[in-house]
SEKESE-729191 format. One record per atom (N, C-alpha, C): atom name; residue number from 1; x, y, z. Coordinates in pm, 1 decimal. Atoms other than C-alpha are relative to their C-alpha. Example, Ala and Ser with C-alpha at 12.3 -4.5 7.8 and 13.67 -1.06 7.14 Angstrom:
N, 1, 89.0, -119.0, 0.0 .
CA, 1, 1230.0, -450.0, 780.0 .
C, 1, 90.0, 120.0, 0.0 .
N, 2, -82.0, -119.0, -6.0 .
CA, 2, 1367.0, -106.0, 714.0 .
C, 2, -77.0, 109.0, 73.0 .
***
This chain:
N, 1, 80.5, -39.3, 113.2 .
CA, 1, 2464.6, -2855.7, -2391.1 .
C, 1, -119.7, 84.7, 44.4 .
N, 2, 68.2, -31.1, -28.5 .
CA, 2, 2212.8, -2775.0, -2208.9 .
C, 2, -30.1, 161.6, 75.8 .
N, 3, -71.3, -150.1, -88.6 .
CA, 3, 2407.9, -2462.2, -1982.8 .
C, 3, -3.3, 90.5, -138.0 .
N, 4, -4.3, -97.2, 112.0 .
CA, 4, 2449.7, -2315.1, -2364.5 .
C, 4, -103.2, 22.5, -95.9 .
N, 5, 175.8, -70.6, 41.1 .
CA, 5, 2078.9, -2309.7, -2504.0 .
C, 5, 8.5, 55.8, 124.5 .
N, 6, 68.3, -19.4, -101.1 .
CA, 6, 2018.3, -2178.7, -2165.1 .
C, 6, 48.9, 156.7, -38.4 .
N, 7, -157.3, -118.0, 17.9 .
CA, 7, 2352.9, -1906.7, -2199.2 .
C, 7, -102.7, 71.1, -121.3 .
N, 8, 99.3, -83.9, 165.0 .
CA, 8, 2175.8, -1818.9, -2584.0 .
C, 8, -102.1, 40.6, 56.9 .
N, 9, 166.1, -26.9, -0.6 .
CA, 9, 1798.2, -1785.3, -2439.0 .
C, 9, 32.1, 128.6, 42.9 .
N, 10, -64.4, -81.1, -72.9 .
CA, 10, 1952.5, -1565.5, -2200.6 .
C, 10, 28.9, 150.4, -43.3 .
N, 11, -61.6, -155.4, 49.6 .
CA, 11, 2175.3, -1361.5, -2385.2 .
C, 11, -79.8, 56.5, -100.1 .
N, 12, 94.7, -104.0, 68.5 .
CA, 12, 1884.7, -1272.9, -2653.5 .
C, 12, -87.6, 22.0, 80.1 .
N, 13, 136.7, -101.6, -68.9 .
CA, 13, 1644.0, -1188.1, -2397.2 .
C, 13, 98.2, 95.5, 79.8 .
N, 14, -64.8, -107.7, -22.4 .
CA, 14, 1926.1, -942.2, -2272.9 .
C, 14, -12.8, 99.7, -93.4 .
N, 15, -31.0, -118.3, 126.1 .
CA, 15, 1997.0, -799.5, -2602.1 .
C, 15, -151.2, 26.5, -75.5 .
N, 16, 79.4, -54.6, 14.9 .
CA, 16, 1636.6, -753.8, -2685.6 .
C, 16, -57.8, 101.3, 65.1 .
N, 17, 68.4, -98.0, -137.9 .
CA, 17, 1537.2, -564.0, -2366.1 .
C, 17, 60.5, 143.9, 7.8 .
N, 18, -76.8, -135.7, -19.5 .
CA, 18, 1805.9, -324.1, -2446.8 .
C, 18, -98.8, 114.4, -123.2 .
N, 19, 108.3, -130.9, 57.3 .
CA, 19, 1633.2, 32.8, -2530.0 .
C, 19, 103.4, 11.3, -121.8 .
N, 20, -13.0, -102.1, 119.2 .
CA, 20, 1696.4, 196.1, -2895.6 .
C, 20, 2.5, 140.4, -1.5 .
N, 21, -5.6, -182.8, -13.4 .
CA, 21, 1851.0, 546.2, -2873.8 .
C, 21, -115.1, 71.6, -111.1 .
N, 22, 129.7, -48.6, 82.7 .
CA, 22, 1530.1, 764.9, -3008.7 .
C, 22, 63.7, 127.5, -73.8 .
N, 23, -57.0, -117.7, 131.7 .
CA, 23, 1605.1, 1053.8, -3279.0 .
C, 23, -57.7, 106.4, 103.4 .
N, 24, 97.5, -143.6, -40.2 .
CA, 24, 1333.4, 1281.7, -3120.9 .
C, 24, 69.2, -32.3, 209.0 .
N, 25, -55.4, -43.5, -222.3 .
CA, 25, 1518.8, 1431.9, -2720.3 .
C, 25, -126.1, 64.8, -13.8 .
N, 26, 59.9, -87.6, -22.5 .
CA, 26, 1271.1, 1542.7, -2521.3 .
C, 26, 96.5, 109.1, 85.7 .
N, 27, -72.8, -72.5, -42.0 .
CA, 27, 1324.2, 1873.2, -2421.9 .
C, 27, -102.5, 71.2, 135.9 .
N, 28, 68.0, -85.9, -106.0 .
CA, 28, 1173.6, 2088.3, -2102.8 .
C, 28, 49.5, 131.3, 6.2 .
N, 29, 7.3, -114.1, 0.7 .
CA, 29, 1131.3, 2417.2, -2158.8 .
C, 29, 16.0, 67.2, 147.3 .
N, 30, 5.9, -55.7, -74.4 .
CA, 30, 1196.7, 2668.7, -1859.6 .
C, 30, -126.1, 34.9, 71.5 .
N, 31, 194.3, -8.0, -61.2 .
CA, 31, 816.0, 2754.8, -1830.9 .
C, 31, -23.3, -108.3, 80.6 .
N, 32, 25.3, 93.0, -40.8 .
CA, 32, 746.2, 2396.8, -1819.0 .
C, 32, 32.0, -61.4, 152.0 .
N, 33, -72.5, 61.3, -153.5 .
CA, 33, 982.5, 2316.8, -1521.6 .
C, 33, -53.1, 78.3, 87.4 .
N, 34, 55.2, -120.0, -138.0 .
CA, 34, 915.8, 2621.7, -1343.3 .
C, 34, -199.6, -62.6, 75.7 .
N, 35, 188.1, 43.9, -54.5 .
CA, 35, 495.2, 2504.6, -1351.8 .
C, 35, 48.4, -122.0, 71.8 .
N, 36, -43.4, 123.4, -101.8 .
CA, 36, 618.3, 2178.6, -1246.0 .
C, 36, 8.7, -10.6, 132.1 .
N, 37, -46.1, -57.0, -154.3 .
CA, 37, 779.1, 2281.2, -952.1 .
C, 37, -88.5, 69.1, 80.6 .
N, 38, 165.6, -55.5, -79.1 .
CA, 38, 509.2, 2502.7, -879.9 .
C, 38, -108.1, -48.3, 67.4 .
N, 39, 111.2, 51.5, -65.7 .
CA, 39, 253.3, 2257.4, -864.2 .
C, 39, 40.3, -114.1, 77.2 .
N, 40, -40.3, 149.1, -71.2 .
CA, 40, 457.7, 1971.0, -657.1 .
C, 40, -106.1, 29.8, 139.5 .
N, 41, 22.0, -30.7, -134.6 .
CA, 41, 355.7, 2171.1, -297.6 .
C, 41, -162.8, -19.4, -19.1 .
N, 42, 102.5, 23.2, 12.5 .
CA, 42, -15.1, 2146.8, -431.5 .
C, 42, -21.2, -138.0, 0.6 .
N, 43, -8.0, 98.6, -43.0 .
CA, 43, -2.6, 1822.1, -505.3 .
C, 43, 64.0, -101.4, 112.2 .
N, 44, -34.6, 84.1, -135.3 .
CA, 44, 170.0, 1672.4, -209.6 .
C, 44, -120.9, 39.7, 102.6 .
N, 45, 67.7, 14.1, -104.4 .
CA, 45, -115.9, 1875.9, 3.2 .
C, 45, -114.4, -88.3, -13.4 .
N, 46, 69.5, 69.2, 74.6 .
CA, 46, -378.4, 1676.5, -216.6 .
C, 46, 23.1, -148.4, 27.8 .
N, 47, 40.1, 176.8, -88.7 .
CA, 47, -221.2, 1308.5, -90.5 .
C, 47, -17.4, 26.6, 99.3 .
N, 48, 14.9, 33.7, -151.7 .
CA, 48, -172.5, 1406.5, 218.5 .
C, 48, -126.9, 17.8, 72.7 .
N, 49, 95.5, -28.7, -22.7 .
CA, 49, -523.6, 1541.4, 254.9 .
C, 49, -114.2, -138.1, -21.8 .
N, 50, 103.0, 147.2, 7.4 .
CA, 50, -676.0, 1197.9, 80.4 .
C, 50, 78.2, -72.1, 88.8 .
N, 51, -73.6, 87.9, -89.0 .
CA, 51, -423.8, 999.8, 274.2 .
C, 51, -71.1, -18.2, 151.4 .
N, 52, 91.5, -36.7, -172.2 .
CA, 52, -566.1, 1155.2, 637.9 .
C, 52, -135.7, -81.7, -58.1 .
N, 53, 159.8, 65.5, 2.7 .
CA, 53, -924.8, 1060.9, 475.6 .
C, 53, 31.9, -95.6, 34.6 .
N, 54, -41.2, 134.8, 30.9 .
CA, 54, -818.4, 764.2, 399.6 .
C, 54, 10.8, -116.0, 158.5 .
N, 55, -58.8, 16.3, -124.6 .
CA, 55, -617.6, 704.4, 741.7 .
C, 55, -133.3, -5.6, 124.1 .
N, 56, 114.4, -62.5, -92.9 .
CA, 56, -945.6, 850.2, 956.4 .
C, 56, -115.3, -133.5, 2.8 .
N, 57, 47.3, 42.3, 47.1 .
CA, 57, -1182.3, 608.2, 791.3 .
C, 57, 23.0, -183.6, 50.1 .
N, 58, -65.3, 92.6, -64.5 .
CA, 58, -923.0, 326.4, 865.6 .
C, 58, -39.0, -41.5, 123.5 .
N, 59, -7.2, 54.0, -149.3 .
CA, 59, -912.4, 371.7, 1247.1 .
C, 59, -119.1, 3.5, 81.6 .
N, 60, 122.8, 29.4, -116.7 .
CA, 60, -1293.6, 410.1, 1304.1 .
C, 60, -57.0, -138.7, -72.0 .
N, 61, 43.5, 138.3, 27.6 .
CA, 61, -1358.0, 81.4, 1140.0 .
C, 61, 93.3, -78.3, 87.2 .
N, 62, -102.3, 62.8, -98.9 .
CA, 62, -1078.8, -56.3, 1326.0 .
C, 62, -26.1, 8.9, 125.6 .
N, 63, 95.1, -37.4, -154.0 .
CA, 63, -1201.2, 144.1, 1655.5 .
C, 63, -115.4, -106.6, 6.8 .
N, 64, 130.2, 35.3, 3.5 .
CA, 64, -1540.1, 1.4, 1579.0 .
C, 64, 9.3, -201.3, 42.7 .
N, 65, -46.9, 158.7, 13.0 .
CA, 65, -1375.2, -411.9, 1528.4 .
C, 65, 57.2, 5.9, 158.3 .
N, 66, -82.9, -43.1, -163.0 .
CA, 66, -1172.4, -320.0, 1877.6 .
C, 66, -121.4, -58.5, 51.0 .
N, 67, 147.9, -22.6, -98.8 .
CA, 67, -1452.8, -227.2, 2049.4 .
C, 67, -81.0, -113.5, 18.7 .
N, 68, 98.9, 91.9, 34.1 .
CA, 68, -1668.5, -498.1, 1922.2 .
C, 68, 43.2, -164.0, 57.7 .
N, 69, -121.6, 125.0, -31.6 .
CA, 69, -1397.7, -797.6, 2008.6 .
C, 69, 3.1, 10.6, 156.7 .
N, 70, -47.5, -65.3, -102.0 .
CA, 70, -1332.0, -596.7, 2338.6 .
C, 70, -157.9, -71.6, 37.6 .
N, 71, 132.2, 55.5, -42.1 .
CA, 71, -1706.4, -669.2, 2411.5 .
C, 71, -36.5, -144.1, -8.4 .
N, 72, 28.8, 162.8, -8.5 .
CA, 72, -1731.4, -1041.0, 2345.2 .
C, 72, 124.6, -21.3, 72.9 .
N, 73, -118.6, 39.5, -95.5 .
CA, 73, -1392.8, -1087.3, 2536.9 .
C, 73, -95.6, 20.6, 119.7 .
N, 74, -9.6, -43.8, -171.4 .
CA, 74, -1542.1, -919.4, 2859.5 .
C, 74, -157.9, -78.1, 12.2 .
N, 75, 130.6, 56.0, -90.8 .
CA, 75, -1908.9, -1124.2, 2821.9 .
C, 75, 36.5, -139.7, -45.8 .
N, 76, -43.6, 128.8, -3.3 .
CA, 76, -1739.6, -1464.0, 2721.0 .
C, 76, 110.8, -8.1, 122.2 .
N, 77, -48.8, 22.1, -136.3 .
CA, 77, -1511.3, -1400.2, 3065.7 .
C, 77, -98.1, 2.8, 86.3 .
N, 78, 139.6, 0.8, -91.2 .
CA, 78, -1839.3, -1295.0, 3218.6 .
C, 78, -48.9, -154.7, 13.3 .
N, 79, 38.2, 162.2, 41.7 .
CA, 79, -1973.5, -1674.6, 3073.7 .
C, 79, 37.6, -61.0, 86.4 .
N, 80, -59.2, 107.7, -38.6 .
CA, 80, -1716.0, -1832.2, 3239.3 .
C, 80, -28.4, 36.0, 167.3 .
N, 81, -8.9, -30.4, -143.3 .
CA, 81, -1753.2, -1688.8, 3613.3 .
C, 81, -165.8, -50.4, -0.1 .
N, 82, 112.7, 76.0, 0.8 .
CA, 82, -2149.7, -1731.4, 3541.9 .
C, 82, -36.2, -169.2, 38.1 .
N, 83, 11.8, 137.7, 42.9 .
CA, 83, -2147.1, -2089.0, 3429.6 .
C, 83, 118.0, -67.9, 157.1 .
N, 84, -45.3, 70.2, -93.4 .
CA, 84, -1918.5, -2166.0, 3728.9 .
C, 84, -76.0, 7.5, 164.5 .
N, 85, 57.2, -28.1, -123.1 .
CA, 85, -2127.6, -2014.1, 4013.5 .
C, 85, -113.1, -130.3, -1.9 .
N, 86, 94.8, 82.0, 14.5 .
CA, 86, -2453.9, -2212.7, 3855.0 .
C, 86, 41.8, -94.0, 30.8 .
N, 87, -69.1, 90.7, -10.9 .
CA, 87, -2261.6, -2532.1, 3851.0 .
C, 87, 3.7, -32.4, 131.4 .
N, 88, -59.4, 10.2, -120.9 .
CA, 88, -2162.6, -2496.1, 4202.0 .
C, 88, -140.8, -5.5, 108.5 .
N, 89, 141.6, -52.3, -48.9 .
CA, 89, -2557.3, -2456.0, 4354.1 .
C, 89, -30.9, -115.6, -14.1 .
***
């Protein structure tokens, strides 16, 4: 009983989801396409130009976290050679 409410819920949330053929086609004029096309090579240099920002921005904050990590690694190994000489005196 339960498999066939399930089967029904189912099959109207199928048959609602289905699209309604529209009266009004769009159409694309020749102009239209042609500009289209035209402006793809503009816009692709436009991400790829924010993208690099983007990208650049990325790897000196990242450089910068490196770096910064890289420096407490090499004076918390320092620590440890320190703290063992004292010890030893």
């Amino acid at each position: 009983m339960i498999r066939i409410i399930i089967g029904i819920i189912i099959g109207v949330a199928l048959f609602a989801s289905v699209s309604q053929a529209d009266d009004k086609v769009n159409t694309v004029t020749p102009q239209e396409f042609v500009s289209s096309v035209a402006a793809v090579p503009g816009k692709v240099h436009n991400h790829l130009q924010n993208e690099w920002v983007d990208i650049k921005a990325y790897q000196a904050k990242s450089w910068a976290d490196s770096k910064d990590q890289f420096r407490r690694t090499v004076d918390s190994i320092k620590g440890l050679f320190t703290k063992k000489s004292e010890s030893t005196e």
